[in-house]
PQR file with spaces between the fields and no chain letter, atoms N, CA, C, O and H, PARSE charges and radii, in Angstrom:
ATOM       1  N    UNK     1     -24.365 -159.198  -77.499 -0.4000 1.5000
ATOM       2  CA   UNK     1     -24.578 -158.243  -78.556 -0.0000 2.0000
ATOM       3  C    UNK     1     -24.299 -156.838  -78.032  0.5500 1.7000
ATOM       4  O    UNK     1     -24.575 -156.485  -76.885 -0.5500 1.4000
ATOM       5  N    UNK     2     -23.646 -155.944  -79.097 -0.4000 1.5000
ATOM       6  CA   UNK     2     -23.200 -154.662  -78.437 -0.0000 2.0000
ATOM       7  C    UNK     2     -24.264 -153.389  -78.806  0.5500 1.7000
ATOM       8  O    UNK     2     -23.925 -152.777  -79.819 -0.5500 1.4000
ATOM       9  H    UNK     2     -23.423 -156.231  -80.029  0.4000 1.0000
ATOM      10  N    UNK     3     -25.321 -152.967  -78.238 -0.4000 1.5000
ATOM      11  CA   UNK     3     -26.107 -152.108  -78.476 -0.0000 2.0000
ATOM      12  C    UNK     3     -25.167 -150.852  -79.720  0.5500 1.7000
ATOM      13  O    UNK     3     -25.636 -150.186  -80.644 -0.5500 1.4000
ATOM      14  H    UNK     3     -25.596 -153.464  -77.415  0.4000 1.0000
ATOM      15  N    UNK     4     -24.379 -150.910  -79.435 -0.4000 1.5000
ATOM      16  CA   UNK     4     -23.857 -149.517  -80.510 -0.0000 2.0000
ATOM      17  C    UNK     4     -23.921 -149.921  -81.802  0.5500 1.7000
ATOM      18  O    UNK     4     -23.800 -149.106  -82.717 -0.5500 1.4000
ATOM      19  H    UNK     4     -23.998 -151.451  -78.685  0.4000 1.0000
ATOM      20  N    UNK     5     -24.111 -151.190  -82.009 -0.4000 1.5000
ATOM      21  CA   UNK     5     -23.965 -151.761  -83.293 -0.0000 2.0000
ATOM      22  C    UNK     5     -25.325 -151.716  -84.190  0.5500 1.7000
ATOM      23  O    UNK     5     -25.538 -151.868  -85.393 -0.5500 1.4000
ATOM      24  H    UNK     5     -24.208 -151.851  -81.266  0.4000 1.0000
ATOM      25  N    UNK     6     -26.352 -151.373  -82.787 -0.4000 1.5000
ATOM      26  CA   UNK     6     -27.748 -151.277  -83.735 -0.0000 2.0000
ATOM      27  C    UNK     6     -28.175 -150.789  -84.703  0.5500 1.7000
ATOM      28  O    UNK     6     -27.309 -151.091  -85.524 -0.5500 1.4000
ATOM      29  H    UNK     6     -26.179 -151.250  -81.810  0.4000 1.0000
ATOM      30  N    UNK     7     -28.759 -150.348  -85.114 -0.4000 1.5000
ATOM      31  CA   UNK     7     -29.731 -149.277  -86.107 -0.0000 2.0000
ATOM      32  C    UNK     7     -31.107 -148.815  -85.883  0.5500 1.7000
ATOM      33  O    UNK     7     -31.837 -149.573  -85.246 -0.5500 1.4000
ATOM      34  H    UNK     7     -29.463 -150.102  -84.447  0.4000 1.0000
ATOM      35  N    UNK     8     -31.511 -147.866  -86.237 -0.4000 1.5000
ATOM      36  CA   UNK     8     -32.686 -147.673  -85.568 -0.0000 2.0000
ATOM      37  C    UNK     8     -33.483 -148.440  -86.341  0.5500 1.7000
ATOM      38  O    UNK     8     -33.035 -148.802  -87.430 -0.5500 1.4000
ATOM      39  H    UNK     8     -30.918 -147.250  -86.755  0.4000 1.0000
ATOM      40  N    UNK     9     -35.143 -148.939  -85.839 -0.4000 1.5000
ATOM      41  CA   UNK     9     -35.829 -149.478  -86.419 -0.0000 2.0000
ATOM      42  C    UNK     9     -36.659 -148.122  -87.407  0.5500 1.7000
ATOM      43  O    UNK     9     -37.160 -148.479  -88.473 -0.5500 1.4000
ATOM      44  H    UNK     9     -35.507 -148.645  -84.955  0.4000 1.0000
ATOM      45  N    UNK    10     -36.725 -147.219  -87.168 -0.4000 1.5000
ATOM      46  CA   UNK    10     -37.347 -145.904  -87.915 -0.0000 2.0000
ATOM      47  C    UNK    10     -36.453 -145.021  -88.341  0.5500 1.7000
ATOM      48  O    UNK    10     -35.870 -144.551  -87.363 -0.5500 1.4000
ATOM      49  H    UNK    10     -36.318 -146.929  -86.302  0.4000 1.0000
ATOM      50  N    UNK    11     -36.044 -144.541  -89.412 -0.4000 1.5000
ATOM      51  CA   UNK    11     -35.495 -143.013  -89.471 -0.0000 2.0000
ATOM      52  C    UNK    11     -36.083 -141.847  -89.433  0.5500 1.7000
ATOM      53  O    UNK    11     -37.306 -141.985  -89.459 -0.5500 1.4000
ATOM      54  H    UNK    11     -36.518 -144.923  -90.206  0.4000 1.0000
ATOM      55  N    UNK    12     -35.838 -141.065  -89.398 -0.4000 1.5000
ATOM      56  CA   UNK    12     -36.706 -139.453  -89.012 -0.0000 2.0000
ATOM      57  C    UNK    12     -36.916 -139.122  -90.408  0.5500 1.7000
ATOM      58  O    UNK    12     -38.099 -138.985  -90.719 -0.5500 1.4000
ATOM      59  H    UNK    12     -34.845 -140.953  -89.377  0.4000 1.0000
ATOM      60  N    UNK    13     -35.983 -138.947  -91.399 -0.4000 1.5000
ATOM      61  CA   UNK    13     -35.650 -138.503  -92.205 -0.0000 2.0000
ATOM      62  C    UNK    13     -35.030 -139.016  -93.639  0.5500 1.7000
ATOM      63  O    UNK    13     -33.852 -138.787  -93.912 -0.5500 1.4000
ATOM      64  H    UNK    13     -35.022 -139.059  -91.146  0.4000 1.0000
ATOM      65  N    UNK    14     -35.590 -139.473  -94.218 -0.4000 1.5000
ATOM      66  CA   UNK    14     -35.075 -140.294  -96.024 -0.0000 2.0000
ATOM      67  C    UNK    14     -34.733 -139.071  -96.884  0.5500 1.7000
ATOM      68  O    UNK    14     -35.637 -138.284  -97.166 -0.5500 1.4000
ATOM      69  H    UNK    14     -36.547 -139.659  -93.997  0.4000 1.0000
ATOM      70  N    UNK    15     -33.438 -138.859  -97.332 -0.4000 1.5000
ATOM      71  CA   UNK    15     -33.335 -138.007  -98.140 -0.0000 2.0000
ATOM      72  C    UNK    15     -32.369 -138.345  -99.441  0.5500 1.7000
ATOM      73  O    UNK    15     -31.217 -138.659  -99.142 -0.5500 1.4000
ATOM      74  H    UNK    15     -32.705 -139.498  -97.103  0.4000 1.0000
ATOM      75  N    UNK    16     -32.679 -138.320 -100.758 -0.4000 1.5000
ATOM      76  CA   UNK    16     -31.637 -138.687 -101.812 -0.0000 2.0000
ATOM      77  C    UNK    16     -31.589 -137.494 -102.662  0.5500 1.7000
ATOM      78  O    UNK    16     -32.361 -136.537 -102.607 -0.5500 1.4000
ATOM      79  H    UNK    16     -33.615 -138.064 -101.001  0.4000 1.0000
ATOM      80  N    UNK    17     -30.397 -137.693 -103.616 -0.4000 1.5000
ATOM      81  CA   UNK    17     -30.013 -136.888 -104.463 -0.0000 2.0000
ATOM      82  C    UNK    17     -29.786 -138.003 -105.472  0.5500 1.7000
ATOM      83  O    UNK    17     -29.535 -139.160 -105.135 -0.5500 1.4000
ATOM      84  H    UNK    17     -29.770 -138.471 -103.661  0.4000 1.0000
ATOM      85  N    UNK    18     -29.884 -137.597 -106.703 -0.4000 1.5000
ATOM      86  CA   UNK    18     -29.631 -138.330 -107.882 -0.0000 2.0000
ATOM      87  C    UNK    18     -28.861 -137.894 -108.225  0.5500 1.7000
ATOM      88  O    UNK    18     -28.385 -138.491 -109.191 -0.5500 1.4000
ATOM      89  H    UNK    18     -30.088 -136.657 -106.977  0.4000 1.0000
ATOM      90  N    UNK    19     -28.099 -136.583 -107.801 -0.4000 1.5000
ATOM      91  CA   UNK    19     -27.310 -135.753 -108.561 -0.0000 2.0000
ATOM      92  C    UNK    19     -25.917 -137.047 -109.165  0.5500 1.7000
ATOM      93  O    UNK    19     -25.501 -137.302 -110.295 -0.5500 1.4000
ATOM      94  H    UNK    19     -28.485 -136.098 -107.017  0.4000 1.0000
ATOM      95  N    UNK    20     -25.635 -137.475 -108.104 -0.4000 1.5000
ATOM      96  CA   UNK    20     -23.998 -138.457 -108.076 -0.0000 2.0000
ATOM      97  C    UNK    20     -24.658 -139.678 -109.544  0.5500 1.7000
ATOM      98  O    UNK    20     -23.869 -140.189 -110.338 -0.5500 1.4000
ATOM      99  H    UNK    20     -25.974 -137.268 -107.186  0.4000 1.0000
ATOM     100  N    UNK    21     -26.166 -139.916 -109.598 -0.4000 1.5000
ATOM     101  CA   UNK    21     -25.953 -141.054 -110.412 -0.0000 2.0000
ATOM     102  C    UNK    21     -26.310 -140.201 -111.845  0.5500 1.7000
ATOM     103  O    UNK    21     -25.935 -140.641 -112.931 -0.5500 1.4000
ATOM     104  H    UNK    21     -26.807 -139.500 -108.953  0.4000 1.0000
ATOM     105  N    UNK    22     -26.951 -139.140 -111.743 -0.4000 1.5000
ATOM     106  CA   UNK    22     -26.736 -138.397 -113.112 -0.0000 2.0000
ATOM     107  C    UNK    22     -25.351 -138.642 -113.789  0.5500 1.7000
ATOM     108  O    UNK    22     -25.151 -139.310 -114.803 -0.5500 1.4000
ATOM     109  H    UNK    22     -27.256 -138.782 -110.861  0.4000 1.0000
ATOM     110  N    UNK    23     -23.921 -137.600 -112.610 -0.4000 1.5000
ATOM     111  CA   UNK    23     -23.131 -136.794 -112.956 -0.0000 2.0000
ATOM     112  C    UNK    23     -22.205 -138.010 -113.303  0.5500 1.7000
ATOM     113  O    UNK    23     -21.453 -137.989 -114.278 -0.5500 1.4000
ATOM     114  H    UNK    23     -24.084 -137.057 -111.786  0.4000 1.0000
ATOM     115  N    UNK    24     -22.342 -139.436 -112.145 -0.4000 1.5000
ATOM     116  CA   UNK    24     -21.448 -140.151 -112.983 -0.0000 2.0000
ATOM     117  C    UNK    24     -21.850 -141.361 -113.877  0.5500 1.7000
ATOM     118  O    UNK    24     -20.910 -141.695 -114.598 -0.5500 1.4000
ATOM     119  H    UNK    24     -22.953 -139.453 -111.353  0.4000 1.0000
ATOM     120  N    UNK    25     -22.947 -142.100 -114.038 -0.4000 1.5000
ATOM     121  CA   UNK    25     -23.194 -142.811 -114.249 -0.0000 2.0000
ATOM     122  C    UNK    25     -24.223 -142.099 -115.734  0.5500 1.7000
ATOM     123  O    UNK    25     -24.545 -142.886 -116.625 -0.5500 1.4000
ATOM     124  H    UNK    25     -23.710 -141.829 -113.453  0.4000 1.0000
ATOM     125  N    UNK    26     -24.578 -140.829 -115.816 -0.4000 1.5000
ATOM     126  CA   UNK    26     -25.170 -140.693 -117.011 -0.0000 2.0000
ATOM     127  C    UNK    26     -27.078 -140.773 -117.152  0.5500 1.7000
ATOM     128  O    UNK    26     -27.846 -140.415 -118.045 -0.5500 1.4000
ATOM     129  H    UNK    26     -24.316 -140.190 -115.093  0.4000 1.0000
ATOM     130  N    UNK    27     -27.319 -141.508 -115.620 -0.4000 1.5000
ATOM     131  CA   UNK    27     -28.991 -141.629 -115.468 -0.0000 2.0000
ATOM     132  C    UNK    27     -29.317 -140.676 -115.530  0.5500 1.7000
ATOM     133  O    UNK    27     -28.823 -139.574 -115.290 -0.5500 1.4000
ATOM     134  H    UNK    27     -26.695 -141.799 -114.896  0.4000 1.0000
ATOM     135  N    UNK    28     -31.216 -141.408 -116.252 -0.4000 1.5000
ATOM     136  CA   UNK    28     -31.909 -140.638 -115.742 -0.0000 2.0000
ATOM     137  C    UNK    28     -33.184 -141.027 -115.758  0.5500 1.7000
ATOM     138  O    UNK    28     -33.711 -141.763 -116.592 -0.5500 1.4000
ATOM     139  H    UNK    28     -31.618 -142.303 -116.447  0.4000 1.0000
ATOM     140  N    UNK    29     -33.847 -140.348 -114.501 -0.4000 1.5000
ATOM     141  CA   UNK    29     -34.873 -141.264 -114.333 -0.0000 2.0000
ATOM     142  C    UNK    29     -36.225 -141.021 -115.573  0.5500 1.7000
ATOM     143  O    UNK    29     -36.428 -140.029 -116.274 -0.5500 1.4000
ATOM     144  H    UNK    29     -33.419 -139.749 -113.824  0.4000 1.0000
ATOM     145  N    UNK    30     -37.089 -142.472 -115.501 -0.4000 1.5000
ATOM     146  CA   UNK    30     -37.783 -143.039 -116.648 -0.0000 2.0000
ATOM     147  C    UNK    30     -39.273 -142.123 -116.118  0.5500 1.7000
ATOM     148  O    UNK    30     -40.040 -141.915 -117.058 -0.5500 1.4000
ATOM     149  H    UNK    30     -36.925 -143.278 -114.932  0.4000 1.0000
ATOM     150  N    UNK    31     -39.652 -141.677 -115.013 -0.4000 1.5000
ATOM     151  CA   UNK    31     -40.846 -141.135 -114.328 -0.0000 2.0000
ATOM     152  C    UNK    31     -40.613 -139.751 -114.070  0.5500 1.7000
ATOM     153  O    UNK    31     -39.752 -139.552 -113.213 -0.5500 1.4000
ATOM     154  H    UNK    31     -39.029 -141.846 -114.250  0.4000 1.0000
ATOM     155  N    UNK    32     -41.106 -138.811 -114.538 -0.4000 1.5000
ATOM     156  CA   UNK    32     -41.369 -137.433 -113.530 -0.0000 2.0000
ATOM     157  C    UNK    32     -41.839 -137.433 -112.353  0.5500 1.7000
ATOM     158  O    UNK    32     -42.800 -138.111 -111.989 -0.5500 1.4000
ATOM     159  H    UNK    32     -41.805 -138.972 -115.234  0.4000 1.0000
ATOM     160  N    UNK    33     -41.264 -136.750 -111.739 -0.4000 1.5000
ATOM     161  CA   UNK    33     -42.299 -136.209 -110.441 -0.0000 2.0000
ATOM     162  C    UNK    33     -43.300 -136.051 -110.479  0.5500 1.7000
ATOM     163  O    UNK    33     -43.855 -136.307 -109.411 -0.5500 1.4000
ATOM     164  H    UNK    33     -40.484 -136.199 -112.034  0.4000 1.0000
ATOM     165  N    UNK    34     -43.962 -135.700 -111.288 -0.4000 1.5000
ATOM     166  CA   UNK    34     -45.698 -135.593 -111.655 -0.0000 2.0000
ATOM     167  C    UNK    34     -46.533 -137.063 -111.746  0.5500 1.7000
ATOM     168  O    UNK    34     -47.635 -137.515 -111.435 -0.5500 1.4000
ATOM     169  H    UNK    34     -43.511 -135.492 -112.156  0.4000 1.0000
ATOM     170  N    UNK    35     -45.163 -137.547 -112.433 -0.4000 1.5000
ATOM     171  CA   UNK    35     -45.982 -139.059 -112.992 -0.0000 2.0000
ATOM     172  C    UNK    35     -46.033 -139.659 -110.949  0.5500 1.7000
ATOM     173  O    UNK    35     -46.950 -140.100 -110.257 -0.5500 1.4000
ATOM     174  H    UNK    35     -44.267 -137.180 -112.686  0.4000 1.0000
ATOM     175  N    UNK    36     -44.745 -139.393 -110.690 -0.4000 1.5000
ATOM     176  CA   UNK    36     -44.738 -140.358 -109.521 -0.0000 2.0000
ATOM     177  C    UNK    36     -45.903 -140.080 -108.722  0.5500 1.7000
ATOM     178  O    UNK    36     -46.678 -140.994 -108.439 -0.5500 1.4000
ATOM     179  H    UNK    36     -43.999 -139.034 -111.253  0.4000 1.0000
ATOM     180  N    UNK    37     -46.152 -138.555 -108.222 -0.4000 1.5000
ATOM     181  CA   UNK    37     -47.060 -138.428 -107.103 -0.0000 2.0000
ATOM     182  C    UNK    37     -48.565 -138.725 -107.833  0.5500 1.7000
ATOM     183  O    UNK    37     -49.521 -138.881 -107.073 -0.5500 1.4000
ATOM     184  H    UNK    37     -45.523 -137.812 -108.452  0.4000 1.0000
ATOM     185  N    UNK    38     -48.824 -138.818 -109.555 -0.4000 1.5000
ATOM     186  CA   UNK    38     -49.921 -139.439 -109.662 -0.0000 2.0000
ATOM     187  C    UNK    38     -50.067 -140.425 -109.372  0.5500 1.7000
ATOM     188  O    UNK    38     -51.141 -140.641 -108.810 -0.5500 1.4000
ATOM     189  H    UNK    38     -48.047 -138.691 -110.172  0.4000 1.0000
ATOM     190  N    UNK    39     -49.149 -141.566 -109.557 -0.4000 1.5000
ATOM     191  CA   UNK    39     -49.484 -142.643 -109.130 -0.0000 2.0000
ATOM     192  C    UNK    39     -49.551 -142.839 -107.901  0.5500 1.7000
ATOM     193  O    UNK    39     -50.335 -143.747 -107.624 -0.5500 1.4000
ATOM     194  H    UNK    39     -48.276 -141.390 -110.013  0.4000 1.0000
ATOM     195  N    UNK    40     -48.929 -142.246 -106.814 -0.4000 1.5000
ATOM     196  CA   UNK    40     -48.899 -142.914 -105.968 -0.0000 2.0000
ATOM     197  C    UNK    40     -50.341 -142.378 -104.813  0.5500 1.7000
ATOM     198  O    UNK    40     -50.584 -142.801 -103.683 -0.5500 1.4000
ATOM     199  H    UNK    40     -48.293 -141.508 -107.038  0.4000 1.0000
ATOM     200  N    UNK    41     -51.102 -141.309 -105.638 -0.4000 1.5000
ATOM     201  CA   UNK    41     -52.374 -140.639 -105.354 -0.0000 2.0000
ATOM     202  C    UNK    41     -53.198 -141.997 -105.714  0.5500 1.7000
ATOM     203  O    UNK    41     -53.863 -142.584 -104.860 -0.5500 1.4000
ATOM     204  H    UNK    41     -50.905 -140.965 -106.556  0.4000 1.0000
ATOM     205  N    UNK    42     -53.092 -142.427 -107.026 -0.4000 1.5000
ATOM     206  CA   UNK    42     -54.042 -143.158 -107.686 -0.0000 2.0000
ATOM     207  C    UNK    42     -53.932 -144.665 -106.666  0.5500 1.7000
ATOM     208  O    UNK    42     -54.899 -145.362 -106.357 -0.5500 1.4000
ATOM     209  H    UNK    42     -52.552 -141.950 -107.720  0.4000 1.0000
ATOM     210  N    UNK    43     -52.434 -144.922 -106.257 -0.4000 1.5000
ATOM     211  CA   UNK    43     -52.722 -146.661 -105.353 -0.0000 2.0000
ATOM     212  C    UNK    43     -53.521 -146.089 -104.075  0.5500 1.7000
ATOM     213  O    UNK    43     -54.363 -146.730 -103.444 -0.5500 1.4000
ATOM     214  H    UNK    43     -51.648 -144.357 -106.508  0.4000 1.0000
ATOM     215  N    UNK    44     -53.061 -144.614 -103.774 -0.4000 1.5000
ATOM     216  CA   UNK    44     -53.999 -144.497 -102.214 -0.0000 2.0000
ATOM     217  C    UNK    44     -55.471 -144.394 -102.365  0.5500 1.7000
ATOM     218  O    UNK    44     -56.155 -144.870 -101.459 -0.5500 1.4000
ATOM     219  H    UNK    44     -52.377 -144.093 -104.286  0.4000 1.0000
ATOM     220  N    UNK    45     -56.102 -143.794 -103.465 -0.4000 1.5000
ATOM     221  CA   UNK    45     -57.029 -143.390 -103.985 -0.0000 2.0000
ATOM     222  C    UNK    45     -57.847 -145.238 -103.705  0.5500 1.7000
ATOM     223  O    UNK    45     -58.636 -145.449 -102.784 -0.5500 1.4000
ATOM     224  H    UNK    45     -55.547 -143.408 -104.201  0.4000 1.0000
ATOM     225  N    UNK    46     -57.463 -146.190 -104.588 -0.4000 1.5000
ATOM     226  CA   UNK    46     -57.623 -147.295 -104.852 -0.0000 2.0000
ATOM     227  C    UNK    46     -57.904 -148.008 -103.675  0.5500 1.7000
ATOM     228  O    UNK    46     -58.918 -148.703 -103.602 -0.5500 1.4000
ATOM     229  H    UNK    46     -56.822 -146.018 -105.336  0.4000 1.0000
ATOM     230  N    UNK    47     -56.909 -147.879 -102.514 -0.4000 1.5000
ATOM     231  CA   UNK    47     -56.869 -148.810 -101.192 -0.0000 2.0000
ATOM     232  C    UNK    47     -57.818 -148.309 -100.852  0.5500 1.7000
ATOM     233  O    UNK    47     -58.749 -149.082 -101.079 -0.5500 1.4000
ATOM     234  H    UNK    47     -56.086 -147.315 -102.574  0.4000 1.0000
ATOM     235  N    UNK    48     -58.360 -146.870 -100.146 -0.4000 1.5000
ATOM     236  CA   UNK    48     -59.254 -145.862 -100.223 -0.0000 2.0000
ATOM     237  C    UNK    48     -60.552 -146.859 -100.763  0.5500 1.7000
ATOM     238  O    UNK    48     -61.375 -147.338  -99.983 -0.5500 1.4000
ATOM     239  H    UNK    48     -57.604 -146.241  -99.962  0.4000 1.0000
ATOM     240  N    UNK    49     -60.561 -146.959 -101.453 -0.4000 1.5000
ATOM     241  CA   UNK    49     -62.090 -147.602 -102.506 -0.0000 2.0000
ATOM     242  C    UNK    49     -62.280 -149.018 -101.964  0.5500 1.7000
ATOM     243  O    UNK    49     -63.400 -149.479 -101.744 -0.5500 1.4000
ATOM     244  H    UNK    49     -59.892 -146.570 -102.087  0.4000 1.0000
ATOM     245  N    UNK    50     -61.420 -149.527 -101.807 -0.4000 1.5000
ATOM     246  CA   UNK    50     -61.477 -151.246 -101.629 -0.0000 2.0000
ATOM     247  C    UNK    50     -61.624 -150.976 -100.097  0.5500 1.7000
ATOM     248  O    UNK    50     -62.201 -151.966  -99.647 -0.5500 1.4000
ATOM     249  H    UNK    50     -60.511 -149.153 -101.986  0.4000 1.0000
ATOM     250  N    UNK    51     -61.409 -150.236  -99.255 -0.4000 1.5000
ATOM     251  CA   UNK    51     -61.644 -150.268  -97.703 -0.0000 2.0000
ATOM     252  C    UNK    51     -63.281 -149.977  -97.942  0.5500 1.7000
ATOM     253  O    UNK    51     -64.214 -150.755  -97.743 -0.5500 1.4000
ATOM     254  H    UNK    51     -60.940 -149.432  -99.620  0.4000 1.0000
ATOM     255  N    UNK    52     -63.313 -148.744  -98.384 -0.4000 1.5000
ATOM     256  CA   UNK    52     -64.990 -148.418  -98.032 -0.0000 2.0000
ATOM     257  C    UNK    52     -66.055 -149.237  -98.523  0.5500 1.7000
ATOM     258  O    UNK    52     -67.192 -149.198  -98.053 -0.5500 1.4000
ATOM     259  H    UNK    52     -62.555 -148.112  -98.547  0.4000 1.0000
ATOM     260  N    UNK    53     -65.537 -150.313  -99.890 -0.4000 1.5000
ATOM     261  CA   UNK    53     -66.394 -151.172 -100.156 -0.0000 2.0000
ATOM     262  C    UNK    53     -66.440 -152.546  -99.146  0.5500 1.7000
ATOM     263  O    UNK    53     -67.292 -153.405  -99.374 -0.5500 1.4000
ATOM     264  H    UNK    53     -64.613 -150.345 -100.272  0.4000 1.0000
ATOM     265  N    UNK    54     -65.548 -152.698  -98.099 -0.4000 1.5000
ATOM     266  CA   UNK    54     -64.940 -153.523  -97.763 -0.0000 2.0000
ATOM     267  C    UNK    54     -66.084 -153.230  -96.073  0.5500 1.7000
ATOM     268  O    UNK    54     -66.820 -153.958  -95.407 -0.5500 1.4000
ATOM     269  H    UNK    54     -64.856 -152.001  -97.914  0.4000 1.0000
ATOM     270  N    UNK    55     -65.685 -151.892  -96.002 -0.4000 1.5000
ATOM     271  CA   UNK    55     -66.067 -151.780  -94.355 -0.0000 2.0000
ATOM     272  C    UNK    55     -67.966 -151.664  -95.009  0.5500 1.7000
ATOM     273  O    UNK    55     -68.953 -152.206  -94.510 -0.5500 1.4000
ATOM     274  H    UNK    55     -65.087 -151.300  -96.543  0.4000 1.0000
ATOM     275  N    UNK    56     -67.920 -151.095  -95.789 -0.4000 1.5000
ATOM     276  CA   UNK    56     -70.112 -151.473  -96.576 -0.0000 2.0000
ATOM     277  C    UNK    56     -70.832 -152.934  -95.891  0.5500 1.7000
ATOM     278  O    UNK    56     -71.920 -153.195  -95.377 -0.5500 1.4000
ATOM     279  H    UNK    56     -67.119 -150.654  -96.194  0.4000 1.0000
ATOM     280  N    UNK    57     -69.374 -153.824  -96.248 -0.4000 1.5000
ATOM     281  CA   UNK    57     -70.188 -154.501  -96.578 -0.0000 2.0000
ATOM     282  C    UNK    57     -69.934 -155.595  -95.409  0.5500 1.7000
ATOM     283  O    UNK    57     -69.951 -156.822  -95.504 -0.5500 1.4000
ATOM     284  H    UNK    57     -68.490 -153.611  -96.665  0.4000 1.0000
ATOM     285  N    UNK    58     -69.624 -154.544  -93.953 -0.4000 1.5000
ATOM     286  CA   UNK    58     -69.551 -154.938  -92.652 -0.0000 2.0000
ATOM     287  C    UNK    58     -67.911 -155.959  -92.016  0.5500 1.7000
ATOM     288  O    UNK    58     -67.646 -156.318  -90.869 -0.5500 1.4000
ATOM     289  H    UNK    58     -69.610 -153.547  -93.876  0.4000 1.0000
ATOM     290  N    UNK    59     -67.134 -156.153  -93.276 -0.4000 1.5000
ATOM     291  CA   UNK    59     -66.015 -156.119  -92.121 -0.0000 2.0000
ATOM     292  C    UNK    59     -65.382 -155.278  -91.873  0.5500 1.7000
ATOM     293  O    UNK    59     -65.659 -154.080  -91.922 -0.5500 1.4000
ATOM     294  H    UNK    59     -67.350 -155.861  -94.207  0.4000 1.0000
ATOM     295  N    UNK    60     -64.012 -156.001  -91.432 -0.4000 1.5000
ATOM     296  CA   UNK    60     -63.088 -155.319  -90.731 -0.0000 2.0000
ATOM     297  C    UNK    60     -62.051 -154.685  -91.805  0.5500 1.7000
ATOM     298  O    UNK    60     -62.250 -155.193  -92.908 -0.5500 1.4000
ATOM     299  H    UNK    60     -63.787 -156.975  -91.392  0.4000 1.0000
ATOM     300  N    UNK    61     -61.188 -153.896  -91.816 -0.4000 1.5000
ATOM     301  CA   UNK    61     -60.156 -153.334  -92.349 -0.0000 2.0000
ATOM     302  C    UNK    61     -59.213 -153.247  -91.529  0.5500 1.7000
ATOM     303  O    UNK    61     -59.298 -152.778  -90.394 -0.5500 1.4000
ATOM     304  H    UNK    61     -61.025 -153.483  -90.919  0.4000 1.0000
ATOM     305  N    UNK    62     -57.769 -153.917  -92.311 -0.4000 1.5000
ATOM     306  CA   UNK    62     -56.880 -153.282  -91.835 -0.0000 2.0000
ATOM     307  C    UNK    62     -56.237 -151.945  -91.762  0.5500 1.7000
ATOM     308  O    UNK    62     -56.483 -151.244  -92.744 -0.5500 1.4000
ATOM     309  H    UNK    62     -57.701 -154.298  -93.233  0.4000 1.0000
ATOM     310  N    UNK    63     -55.508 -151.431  -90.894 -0.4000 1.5000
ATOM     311  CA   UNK    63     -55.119 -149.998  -91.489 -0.0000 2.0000
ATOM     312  C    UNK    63     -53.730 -150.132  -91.900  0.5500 1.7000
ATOM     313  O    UNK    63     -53.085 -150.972  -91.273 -0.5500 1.4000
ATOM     314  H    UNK    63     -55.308 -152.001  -90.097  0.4000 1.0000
ATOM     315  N    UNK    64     -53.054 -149.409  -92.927 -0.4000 1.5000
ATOM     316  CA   UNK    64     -52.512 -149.995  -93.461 -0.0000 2.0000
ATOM     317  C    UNK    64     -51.078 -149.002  -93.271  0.5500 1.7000
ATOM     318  O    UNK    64     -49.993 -149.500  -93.570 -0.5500 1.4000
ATOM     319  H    UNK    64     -53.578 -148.727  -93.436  0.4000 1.0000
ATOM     320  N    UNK    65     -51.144 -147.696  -92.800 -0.4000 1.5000
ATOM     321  CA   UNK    65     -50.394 -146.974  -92.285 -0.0000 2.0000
ATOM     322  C    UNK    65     -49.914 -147.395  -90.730  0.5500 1.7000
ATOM     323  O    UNK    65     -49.189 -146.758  -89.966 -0.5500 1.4000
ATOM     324  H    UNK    65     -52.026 -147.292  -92.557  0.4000 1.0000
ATOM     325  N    UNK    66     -50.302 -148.158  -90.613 -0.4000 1.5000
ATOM     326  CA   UNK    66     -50.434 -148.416  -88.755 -0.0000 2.0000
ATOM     327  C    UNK    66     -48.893 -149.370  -88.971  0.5500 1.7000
ATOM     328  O    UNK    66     -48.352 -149.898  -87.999 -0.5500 1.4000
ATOM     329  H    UNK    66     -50.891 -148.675  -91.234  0.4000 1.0000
């Protein structure tokens, strides 16, 4: 196997533009930005709740960022 061929297992950096699927394809997305970072407050919020009821009631938790 030729190491140059790899990929990293992490990137530093994720970055998109929608601009190309607007300008040619006509999209657009079904969520605001508002909607997105609520939700995605509300699943952390949630995991958040189910750990602390979880570690109450003496086990273990995984971490889930790890």
């Amino acid at each position: 196997m030729d190491p140059r061929y790899f990929r990293p297992t992490e990137v530093d950096a994720l970055l998109g533009n929608a601009a190309k699927a607007r300008a040619k394809l006509g999209w657009v997305p079904k969520t605001s930005f508002d909607q997105l970072v609520t939700e995605m407050v509300t699943s952390d919020y949630e995991l958040a709740r189910r750990d602390a009821l979880v570690r109450s009631r003496g086990y273990k938790i995984l971490h889930h960022h790890e």
